[in-house]
Structures are given as C-alpha cells and as structure tokens.
MARNU-472060 format. One record per residue (C-alpha): residue number from 1; residue in three letters; x, y, z; chain. Coordinates in pm, whole numbers, plus 32768, in hexadecimal, padded with zeros to 4 digits. Example, Ala and Ser with C-alpha at 12.3 -4.5 7.8 and 13.67 -1.06 7.14 Angstrom:
// residues 2
+-----+------+------+------+------+-------+
|  nr | rest |   xx |   yy |   zz | kette |
+-----+------+------+------+------+-------+
|   1 |  ALA | 84CE | 7E3E | 830C |     A |
|   2 |  SER | 8557 | 7F96 | 82CA |     A |
+-----+------+------+------+------+-------+
END
This chain:
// residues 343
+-----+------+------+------+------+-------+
|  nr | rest |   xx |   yy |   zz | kette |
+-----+------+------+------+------+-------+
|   1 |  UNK | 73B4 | 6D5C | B10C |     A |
|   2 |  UNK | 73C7 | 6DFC | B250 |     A |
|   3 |  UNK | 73E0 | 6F5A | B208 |     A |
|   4 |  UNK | 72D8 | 6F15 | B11F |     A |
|   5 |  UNK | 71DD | 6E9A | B23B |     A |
|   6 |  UNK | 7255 | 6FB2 | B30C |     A |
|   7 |  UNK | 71E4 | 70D2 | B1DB |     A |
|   8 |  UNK | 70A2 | 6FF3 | B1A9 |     A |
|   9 |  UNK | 7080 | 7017 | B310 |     A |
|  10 |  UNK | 7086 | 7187 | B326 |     A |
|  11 |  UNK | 6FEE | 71CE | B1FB |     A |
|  12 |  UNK | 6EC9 | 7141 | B2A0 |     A |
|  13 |  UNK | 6EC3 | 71FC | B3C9 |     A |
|  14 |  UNK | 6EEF | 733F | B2F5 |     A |
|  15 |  UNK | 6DC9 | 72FA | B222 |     A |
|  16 |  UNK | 6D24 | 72E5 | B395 |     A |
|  17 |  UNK | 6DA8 | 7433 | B41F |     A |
|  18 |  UNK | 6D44 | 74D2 | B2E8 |     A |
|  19 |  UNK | 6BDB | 7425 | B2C2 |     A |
|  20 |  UNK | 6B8F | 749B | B458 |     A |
|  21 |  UNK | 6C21 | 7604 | B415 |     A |
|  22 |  UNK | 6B18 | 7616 | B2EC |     A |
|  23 |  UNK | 69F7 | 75B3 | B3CC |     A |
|  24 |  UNK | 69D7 | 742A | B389 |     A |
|  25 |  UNK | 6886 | 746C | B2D2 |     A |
|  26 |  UNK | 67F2 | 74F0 | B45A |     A |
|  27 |  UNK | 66F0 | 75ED | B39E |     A |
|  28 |  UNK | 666E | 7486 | B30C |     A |
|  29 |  UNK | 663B | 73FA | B466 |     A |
|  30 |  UNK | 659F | 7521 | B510 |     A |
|  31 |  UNK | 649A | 74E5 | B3B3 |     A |
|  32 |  UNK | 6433 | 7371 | B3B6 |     A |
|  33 |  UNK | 647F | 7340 | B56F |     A |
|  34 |  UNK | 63A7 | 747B | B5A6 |     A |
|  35 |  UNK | 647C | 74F8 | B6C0 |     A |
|  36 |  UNK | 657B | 75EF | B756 |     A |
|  37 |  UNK | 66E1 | 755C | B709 |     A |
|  38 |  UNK | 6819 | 7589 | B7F2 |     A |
|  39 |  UNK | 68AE | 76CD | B803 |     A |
|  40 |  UNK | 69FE | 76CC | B824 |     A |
|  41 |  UNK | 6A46 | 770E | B9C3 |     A |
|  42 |  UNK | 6AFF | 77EB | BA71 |     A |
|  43 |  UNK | 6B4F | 782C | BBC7 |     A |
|  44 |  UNK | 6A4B | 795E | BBCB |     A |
|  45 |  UNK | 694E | 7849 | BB8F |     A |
|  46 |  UNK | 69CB | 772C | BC57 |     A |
|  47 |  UNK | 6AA8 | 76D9 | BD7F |     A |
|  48 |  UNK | 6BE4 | 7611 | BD55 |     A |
|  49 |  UNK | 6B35 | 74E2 | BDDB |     A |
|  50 |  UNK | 6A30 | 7500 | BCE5 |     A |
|  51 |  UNK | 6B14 | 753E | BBD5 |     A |
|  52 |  UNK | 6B60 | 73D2 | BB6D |     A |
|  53 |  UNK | 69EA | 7362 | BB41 |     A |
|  54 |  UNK | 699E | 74C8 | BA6B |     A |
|  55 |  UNK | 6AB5 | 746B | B977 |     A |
|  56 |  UNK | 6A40 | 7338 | B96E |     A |
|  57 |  UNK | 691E | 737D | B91C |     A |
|  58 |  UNK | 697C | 7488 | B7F2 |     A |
|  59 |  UNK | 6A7D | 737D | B747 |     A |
|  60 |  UNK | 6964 | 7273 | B748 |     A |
|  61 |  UNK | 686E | 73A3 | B6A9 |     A |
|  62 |  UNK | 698E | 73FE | B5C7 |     A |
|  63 |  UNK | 6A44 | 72CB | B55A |     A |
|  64 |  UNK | 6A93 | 72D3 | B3EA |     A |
|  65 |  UNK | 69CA | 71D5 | B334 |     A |
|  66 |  UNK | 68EC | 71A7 | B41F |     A |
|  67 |  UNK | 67A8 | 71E5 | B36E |     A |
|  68 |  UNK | 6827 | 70AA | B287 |     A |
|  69 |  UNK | 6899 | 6FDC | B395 |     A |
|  70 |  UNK | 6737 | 700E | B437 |     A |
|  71 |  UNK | 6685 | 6FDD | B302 |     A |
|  72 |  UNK | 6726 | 6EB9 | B2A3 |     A |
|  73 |  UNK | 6732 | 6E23 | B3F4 |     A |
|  74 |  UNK | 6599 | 6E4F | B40A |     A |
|  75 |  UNK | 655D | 6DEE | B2A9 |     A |
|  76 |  UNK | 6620 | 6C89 | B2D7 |     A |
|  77 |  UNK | 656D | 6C53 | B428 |     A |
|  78 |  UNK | 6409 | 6CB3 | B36B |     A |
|  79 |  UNK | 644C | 6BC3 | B24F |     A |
|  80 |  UNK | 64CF | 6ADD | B302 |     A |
|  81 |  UNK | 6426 | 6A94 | B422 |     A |
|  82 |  UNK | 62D0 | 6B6E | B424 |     A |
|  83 |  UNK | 636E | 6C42 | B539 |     A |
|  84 |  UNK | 6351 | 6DD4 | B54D |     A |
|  85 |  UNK | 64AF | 6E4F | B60F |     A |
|  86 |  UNK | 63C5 | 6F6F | B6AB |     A |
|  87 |  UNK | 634F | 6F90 | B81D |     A |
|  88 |  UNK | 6276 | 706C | B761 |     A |
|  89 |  UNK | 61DA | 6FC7 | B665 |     A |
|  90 |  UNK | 612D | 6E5E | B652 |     A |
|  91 |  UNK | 60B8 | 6D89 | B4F3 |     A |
|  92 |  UNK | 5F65 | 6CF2 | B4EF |     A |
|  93 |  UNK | 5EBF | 6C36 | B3DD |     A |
|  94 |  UNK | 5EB8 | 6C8C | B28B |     A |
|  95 |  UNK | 600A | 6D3B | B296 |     A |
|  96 |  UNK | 5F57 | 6E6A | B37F |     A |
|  97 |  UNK | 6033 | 6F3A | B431 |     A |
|  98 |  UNK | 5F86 | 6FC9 | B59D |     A |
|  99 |  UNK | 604D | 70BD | B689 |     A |
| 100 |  UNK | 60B1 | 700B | B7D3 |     A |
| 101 |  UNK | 60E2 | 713C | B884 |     A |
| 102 |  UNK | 608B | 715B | B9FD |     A |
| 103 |  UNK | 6066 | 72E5 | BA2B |     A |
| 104 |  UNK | 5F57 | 7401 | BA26 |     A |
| 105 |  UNK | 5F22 | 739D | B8D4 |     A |
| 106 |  UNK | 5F24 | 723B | B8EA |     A |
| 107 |  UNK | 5E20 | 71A9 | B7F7 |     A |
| 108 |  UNK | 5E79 | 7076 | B8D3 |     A |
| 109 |  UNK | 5E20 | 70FA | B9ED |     A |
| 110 |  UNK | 5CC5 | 718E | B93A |     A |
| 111 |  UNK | 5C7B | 7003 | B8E5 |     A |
| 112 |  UNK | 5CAF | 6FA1 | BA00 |     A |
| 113 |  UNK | 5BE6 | 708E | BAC7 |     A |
| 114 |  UNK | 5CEA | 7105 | BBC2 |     A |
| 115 |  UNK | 5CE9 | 727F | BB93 |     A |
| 116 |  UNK | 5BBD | 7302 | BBEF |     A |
| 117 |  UNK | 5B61 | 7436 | BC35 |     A |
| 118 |  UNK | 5B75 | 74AD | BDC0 |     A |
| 119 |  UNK | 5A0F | 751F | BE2D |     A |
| 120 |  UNK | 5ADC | 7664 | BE45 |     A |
| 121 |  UNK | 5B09 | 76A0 | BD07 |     A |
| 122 |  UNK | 59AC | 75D5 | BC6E |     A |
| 123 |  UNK | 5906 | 7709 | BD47 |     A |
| 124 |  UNK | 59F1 | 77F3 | BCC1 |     A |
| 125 |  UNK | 598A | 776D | BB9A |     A |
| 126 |  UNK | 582B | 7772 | BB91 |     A |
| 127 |  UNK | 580B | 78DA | BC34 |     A |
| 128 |  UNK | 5906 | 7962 | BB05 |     A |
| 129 |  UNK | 5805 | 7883 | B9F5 |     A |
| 130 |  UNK | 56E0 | 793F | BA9C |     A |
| 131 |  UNK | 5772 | 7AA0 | BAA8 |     A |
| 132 |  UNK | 57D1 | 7A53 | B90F |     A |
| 133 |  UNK | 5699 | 79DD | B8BA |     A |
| 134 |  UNK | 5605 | 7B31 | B95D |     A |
| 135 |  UNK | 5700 | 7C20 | B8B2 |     A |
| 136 |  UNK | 56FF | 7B82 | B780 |     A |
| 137 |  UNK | 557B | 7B83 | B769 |     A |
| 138 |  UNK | 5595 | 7D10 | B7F4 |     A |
| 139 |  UNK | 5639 | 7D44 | B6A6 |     A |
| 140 |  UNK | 557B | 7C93 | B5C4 |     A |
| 141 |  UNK | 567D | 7B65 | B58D |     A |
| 142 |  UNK | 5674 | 79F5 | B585 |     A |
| 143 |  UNK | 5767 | 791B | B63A |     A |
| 144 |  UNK | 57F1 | 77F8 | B618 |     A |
| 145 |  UNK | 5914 | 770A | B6EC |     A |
| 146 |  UNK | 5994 | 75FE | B5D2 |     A |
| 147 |  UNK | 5A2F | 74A0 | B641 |     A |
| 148 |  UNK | 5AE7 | 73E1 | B558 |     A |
| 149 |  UNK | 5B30 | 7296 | B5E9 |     A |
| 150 |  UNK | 5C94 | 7225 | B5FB |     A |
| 151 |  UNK | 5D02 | 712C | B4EA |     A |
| 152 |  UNK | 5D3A | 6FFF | B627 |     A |
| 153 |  UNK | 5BB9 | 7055 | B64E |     A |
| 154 |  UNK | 5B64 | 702C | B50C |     A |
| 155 |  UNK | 5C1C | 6ECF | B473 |     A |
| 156 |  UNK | 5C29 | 6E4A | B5F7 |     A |
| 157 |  UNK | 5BF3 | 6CDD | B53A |     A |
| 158 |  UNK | 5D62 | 6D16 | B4B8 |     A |
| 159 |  UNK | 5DDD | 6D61 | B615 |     A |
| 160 |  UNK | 5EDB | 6C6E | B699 |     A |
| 161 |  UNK | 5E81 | 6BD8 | B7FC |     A |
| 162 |  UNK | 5F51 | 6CC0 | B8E6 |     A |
| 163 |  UNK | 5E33 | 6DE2 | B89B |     A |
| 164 |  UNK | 5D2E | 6D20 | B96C |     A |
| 165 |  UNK | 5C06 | 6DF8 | B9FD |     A |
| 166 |  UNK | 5C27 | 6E63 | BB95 |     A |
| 167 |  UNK | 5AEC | 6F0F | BBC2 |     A |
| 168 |  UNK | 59B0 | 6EFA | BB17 |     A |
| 169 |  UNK | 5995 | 7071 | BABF |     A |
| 170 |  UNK | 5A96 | 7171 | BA1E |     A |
| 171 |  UNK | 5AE8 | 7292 | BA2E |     A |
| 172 |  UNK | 5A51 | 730C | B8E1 |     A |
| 173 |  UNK | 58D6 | 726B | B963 |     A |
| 174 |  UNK | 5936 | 730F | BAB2 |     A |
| 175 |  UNK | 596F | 747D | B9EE |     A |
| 176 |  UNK | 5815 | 741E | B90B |     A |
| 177 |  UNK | 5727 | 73E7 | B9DB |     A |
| 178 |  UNK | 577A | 7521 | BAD6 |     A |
| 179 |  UNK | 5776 | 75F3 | B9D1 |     A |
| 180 |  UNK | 566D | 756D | B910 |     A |
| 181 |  UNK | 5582 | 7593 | BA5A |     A |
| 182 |  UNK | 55EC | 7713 | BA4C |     A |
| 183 |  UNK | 5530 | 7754 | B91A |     A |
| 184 |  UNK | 5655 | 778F | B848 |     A |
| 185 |  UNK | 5673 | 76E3 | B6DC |     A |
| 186 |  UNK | 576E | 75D2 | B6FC |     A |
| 187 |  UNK | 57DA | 7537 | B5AE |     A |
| 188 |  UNK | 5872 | 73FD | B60C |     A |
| 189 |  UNK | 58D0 | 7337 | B4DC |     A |
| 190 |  UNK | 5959 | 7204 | B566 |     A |
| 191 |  UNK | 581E | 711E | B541 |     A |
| 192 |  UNK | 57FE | 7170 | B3CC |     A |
| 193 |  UNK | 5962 | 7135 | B390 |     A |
| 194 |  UNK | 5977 | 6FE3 | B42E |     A |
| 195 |  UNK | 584B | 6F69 | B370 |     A |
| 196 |  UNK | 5916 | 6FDE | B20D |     A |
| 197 |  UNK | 5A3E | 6F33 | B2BC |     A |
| 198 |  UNK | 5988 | 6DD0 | B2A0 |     A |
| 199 |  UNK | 599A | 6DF7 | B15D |     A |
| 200 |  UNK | 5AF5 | 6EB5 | B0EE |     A |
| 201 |  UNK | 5C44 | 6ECD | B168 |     A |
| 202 |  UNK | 5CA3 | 701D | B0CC |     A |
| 203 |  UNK | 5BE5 | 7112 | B1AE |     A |
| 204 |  UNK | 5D1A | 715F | B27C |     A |
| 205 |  UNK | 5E7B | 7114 | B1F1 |     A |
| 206 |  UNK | 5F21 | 6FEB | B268 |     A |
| 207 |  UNK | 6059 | 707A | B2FC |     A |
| 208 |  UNK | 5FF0 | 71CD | B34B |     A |
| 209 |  UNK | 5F12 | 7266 | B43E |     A |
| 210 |  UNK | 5E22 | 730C | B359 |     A |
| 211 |  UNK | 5CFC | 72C4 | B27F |     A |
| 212 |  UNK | 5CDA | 72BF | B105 |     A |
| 213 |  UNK | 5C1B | 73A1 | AFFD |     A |
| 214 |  UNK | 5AF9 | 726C | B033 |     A |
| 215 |  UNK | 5B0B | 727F | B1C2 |     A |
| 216 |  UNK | 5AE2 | 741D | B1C4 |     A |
| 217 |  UNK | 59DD | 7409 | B0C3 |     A |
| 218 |  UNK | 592C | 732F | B1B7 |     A |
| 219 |  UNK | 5968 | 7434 | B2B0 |     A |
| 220 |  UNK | 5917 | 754A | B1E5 |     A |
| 221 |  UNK | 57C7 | 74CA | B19A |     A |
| 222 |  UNK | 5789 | 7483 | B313 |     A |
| 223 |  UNK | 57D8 | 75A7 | B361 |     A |
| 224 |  UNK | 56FC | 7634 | B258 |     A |
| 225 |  UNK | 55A8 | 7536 | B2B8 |     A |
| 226 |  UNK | 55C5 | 75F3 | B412 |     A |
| 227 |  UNK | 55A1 | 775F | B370 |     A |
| 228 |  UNK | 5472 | 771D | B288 |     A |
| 229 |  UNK | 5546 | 7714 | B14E |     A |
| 230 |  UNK | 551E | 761C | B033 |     A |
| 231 |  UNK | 563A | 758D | AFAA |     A |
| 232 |  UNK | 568E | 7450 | AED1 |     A |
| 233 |  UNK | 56B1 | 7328 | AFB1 |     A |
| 234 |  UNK | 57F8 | 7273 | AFAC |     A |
| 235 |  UNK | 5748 | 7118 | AF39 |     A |
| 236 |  UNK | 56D1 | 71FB | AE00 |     A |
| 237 |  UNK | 5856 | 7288 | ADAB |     A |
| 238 |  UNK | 5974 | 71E9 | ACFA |     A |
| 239 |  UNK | 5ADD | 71E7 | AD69 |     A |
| 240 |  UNK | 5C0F | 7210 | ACCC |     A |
| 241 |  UNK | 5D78 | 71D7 | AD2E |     A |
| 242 |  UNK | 5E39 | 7303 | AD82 |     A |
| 243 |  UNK | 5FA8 | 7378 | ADC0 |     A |
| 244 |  UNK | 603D | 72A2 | AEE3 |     A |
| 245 |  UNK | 6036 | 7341 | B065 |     A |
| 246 |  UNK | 6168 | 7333 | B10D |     A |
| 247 |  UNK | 613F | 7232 | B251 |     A |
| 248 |  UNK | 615C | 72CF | B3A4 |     A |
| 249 |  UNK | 6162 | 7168 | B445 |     A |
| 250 |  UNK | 627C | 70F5 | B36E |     A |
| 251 |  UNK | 633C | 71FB | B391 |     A |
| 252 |  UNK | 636C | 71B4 | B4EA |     A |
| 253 |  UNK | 63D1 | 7036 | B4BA |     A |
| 254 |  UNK | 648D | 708C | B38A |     A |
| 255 |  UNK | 63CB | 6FEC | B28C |     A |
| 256 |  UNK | 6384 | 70E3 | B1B5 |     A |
| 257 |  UNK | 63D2 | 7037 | B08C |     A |
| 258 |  UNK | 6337 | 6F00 | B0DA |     A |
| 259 |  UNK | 6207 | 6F97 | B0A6 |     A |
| 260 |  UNK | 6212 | 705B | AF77 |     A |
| 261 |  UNK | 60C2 | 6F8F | AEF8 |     A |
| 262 |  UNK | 5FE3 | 7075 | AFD7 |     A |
| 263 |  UNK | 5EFD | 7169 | AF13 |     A |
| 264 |  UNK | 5DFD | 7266 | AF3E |     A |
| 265 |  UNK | 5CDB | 72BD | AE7B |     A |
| 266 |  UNK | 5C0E | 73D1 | ADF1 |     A |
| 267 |  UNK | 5A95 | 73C8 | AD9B |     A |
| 268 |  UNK | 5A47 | 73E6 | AC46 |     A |
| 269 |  UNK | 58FC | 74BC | AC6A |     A |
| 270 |  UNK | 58EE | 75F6 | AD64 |     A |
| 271 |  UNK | 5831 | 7565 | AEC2 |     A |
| 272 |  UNK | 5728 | 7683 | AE57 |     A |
| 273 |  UNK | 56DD | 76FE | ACFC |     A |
| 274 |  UNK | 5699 | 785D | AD87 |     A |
| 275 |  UNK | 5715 | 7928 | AE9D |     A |
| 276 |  UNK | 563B | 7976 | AFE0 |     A |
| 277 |  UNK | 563B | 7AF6 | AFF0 |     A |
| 278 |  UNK | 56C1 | 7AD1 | B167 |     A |
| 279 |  UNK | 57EF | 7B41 | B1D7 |     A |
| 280 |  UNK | 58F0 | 7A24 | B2BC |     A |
| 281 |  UNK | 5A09 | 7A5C | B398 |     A |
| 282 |  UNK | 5A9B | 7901 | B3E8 |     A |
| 283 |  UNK | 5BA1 | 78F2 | B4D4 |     A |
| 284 |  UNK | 5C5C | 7799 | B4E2 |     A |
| 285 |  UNK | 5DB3 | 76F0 | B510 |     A |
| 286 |  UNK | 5E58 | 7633 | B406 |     A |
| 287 |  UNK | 5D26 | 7564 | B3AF |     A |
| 288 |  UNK | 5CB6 | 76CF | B304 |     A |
| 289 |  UNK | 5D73 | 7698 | B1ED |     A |
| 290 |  UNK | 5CC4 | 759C | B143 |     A |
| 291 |  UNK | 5B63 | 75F4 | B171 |     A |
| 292 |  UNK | 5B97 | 776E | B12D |     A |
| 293 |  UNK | 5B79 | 772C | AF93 |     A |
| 294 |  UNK | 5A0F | 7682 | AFEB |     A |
| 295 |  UNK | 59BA | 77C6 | B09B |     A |
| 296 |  UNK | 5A1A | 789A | AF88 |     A |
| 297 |  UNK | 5915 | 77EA | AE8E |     A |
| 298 |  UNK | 584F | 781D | AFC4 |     A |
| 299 |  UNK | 581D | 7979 | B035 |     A |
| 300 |  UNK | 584D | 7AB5 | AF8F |     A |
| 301 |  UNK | 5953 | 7B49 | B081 |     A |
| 302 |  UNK | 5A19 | 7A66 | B14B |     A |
| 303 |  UNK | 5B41 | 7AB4 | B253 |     A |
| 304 |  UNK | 5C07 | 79BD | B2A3 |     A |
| 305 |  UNK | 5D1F | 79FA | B3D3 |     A |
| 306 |  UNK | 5DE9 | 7913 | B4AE |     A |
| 307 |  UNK | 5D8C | 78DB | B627 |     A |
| 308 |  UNK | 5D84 | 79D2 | B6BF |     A |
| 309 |  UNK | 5CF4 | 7AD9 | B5FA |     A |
| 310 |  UNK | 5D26 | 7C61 | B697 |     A |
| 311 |  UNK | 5BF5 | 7CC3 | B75A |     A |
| 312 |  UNK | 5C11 | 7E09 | B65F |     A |
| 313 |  UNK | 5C02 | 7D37 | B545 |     A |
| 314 |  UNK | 5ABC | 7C88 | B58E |     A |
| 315 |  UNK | 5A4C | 7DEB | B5EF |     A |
| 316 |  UNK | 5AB1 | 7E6A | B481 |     A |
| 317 |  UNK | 5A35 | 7D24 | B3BC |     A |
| 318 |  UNK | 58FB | 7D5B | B449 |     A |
| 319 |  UNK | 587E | 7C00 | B3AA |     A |
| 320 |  UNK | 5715 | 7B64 | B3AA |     A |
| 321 |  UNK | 57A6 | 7A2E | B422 |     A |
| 322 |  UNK | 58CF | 7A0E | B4FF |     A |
| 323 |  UNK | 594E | 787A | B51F |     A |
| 324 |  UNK | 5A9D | 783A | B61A |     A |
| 325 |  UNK | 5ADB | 76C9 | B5C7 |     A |
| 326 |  UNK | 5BED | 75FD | B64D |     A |
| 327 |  UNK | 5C63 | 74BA | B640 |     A |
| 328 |  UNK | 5C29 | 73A1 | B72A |     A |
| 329 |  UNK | 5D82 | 73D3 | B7CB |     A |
| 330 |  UNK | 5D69 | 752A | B7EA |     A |
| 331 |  UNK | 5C0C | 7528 | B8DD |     A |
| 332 |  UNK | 5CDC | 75B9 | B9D7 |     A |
| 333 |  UNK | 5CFE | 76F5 | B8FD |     A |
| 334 |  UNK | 5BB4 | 7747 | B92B |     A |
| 335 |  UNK | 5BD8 | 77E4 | BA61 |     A |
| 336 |  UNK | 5C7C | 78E0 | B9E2 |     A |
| 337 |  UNK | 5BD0 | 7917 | B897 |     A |
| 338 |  UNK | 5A7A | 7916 | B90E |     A |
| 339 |  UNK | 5AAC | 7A50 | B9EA |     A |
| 340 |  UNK | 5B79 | 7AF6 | B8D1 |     A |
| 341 |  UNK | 5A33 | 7B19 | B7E8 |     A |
| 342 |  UNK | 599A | 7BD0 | B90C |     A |
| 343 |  UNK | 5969 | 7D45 | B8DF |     A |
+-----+------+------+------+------+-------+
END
C-alpha cells in the first residue's frame, strides 16, 4: 500500500513538471487577463535579492492548471455568493459587468469626474481644434471629433453604489464644450444613447466594454444627423440577433462562460437605401468595428484605420470627410490625434 502511495505520489508531481514545461495554458492567460505574463528571470534581469519575488511571480503566472483553478474558483464565488474575485471588475444590476479600474483609462474615474483635463492641455487643446478646423477647411474637408460614451455612462442605473459621482462635471462635458466653443463639429452621442438606454438593455454588451450592432447604429445615425445625411432612424429599423461577442469584462474575472447568453445584432434594412456620393475617412479605436458596416451602406468610399492613422495616409485618402472618434476612456488620446490630422 505504501509503495503504492509513494508511485501515486510521484506520478502526480510528474504530471506537474510536465504540464509547467508545456506552458500551463500561459498563452490563455496573457488572452482573457490582457497582460504581460512573467518571464522567466535571470540574473541579467534581476539582482539576487530580487530573485525570489521574480520567480515567484513567474510560478504563480505559470502554474499548471491554473486557468481552471481560477475559473473555477471565480465561478463558485459568482454563483454562490454574487461576488466578482476581480479588483478589476465590479457586478451591478441586471447581471452588468462595469470595469473597476483606477488608471488613465478609468471609466471610473470618467464617472466620477476626477480626471480632468489640466488647463494645459484644454489650451493645448483648443489651439490644435482651431488650427484643424483651419487646415481642414484650407482643403476643402469636413471635420469631425466623435465621443462615444463609456458603457458606466450609459446604463449608470445598473451601477452598484461604490461608482458614486465626485464632481458635478466630467471629463467628456469638460472636452465638449471647449471644443464645441472652437467651432469644430463635435458628435457626441451620449445623450441619444442614454435616452435608447431607458428603454433597452442590449445597446452595450453586458460583460464587455463595447456596444452592440443597435448601440453603433445609434451612433452611426448621429453621426450622420450632424453631416446633413438622411438615414433611417433607429426607432424605424428592426433588429436581429447576431453571432455572440466575446466579453472583454469577463474575461478578466474569468467568467467567460457564465455569460455565453450575450448577443449582438444586425439591422435588417441598410441605415440608408442609397449611398451619399462622399468620400469618409474614419479613424477610431475598437469601437470602429461595429459601426464601420453602417458606413459602408453609407458612403460610397469609406477608409476605415485604427488610431492613429499615418499623417501620409490622411494625405493620400484625401477624403471629403475626415472623423477621429474615440471612446470615452480614451479622451486623453486626443491630444495626440488632434495635431496628427494637421498638415
């Protein structure tokens, strides 16, 4: 019986070895944790004294398993007892999944109106917005800075009570009103959003950061209303379920499965029934994705690039209408991008 434990024993700890020689699934993590796992150290990287804490570190990143212990440990608490096992992450009504995050882009901190712009960079700001405006006009081009709220904005009735409001204005209505007071268009969408989010819960996915086919069509045809364009209005379209979107939000708490239920959804008639015979460059981050098939039914040539775009390749694309949208948490962006579609 003895030697028997004893083979059991080691058997066990070889399946270990083996599983943390193969990588222990760490390509996984570094997907769903959206971060930079442990390298393994060495002393060209670390001091002795430091060496400890790095390996450490890189067994805890590494640890065979440990994307099922984590899972499993998160899904029992979740079930359980209501409770997210993420700094990062908090659970509001309705099952609704908001980041918790404290950095530069915290949509906590957007709520609660503690990042505001310096009157550094508002200035800077407002002096790039006026020198755009000018060049763009010089060429014979329309521009237009796009805000697209973040989802805390948006369903802040599902918020739970640790995302209470500090100051009366954010940083979005801070970044609005300069630049609207500048000349420039400013398409924020926010206010047209919230009033559809009175009504529906399926404008932005419920453990991810981004909105659905209905929330971009919303945006699209904002953003549309503030170039002249007609357009079939989103209270005049029909909706239909889609292929699921993978949840950002859950990802990070490990709850990926837990919300498998989440859809998105497609319009069934094109936002225009013809195309408008201008031409669109839209430069966005990851919110570009979903509202780039509405611009395609919308204009007859459309470009479509990732912040930031190359200075050459605005040159080249030459568009009638040039739109750098970002995303609430992303405001901060915009002192770079601004300047960037100077020339």
């Amino acid at each position: 019986m003895s030697r028997l434990i004893n083979i059991g024993f080691l058997s066990i700890i070889f399946f270990f070895c083996i599983s943390f020689l193969m990588g222990g699934g760490a390509e996984d993590m570094f997907t769903i944790e959206k971060r930079e796992l442990s390298q393994l150290p060495s002393l060209e990287n670390y001091t002795l004294e430091e060496m400890p804490r790095a390996y450490t570190e890189y067994i805890s990143d590494h640890f065979p398993l440990r994307r099922t212990i984590m899972k499993t440990a998160a899904v029992t608490s979740y079930k359980l007892f209501g409770n997210i096992r993420s700094d990062a992450v908090v659970i509001g009504e309705n099952r609704f999944l908001f980041l918790n995050t404290m950095d530069n882009t915290s949509p906590k901190a957007d709520y609660q109106g503690t990042n505001l712009f310096s009157e550094e960079q508002m200035q800077k700001l407002v002096n790039d917005a006026v020198a755009l405006k000018k060049a763009a006009e010089d060429r014979g081009q329309q521009v237009v800075l796009m805000i697209v709220p973040n989802k805390e904005e948006v369903y802040s009735k599902y918020l739970p009570d640790s995302y209470n409001r500090i100051n009366e204005i954010t940083r979005r209505q801070q970044f609005v009103s300069k630049m609207t007071d500048t000349g420039i268009t400013v398409v924020d969408i926010t206010d047209e959003l919230k009033l559809a989010s009175s009504k529906e819960d399926d404008l932005y996915f419920l453990a991810d950061t981004h909105w659905t086919g209905k929330g971009a069509y919303i945006g699209a045809s904002v953003l549309l209303d503030a170039l002249g364009i007609n357009h079939i209005p989103y209270s005049e379209n029909s909706f239909e379920k889609a292929e699921y979107y993978e949840s950002d939000i859950a990802n990070l708490c490990h709850l990926y499965d837990e919300y498998t239920d989440t859809r998105d959804y497609s319009a069934e008639k094109n936002i225009r029934s013809e195309k408008s015979d201008k031409s669109i460059m839209f430069m966005g981050d990851s919110f570009r994705w979903r509202i780039e098939e509405y611009l395609d039914e919308s204009f007859e040539k459309v470009t479509v690039r990732a912040n930031p775009a190359s200075q050459e390749l605005i040159k080249e694309t030459d568009a009638d209408i040039l739109v750098i949208q970002v995303v609430e948490r992303n405001l901060m962006g915009m002192l770079t991008l601004i300047p960037n579609a100077i020339y």
